[in-house]
N, C-alpha and C positions, 0 to 999 in steps of 0.2 A: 665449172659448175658455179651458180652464183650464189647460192649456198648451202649449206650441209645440213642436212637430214641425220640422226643419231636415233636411232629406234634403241628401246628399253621396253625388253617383252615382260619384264617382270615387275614394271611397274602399275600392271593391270587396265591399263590406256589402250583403247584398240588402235592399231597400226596407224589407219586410218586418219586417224584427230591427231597421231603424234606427226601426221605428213601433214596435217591442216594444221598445227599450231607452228610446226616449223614455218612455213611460207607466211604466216603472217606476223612470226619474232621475224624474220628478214622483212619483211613488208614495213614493222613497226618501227625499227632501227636502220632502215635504210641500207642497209645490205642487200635489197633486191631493189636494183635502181627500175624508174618507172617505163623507162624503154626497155629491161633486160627479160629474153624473152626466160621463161622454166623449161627444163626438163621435158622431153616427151612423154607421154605414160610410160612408154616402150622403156626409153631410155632409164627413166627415176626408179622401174618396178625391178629391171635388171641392177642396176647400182646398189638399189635394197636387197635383190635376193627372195621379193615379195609377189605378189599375185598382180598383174595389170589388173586386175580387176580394183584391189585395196589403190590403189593410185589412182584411178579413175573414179571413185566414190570422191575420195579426199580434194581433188580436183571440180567434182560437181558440187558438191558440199562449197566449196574455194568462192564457186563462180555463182552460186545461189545466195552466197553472202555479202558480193559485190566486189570481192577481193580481186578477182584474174576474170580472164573475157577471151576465149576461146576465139581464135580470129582462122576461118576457115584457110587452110592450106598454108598460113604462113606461122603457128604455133599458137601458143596461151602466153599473154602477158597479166602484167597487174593494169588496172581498169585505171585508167587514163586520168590524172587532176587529185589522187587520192595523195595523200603525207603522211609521213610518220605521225602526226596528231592525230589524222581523221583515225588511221588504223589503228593507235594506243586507243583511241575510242571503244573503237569495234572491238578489241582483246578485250576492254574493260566489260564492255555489253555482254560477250560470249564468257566471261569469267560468273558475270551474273547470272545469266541465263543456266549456266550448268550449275552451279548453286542452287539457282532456286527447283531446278529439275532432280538434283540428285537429292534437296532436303525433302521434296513431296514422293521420292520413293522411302524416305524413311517417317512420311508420316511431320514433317519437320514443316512448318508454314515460314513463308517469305518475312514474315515481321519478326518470328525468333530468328533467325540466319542475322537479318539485321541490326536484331538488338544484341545477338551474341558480339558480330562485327565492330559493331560499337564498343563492349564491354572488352572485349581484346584490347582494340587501340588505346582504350583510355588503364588497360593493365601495364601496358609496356612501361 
């Protein structure tokens, strides 16, 4: 296995994003080298004990974000020329994006998240 998946149902994360944040901390650190193919659904959903279905969302969620590229009858890999940079990138972007999505269910706008962000760093 190139590498490990740890689900925490009580961390209130659906399955799902904790299968798609795994494969892109491997992606980001290099731990999922760029010829190594993943898990089949078959295979990753049995290893979890989880629904092929949850591994196949996380999987098309993966390959809608540019991460893995689905190559008919030979498996899913990570999409071809991509680095530990570009995808520290992408984790950065996706850390944003769910920020600013989870501050607009509380009512919360992108410029306070930011200026909160700032007002942390500059407490440490």
């Amino acid at each position: 296995m190139p590498f490990e998946v740890h689900l925490d149902y009580d961390r209130g994360v659906p399955v799902y994003r904790q299968i798609y944040a795994a494969v892109v901390h491997a992606l980001s650190t290099g731990r999922l080298a760029a010829d190594e193919q993943l898990p089949t659904i078959a295979e990753l959903s049995s290893r979890l004990g989880v629904n092929p279905n949850t591994v196949a969302r996380a999987y098309r969620d993966l390959e809608q974000a540019g991460h893995i590229v689905g190559k008919r009858g030979r498996g899913t890999f990570p999409v071809p020329g991509r680095t530990p940079t570009t995808d520290r990138e992408a984790v950065l972007r996706d850390i944003y994006q769910r920020a600013i999505a989870e501050g607009a269910e509380h009512a919360i706008s992108a410029r306070e998240i930011i200026r909160y962000f700032r007002k942390a760093l500059h407490d440490e």
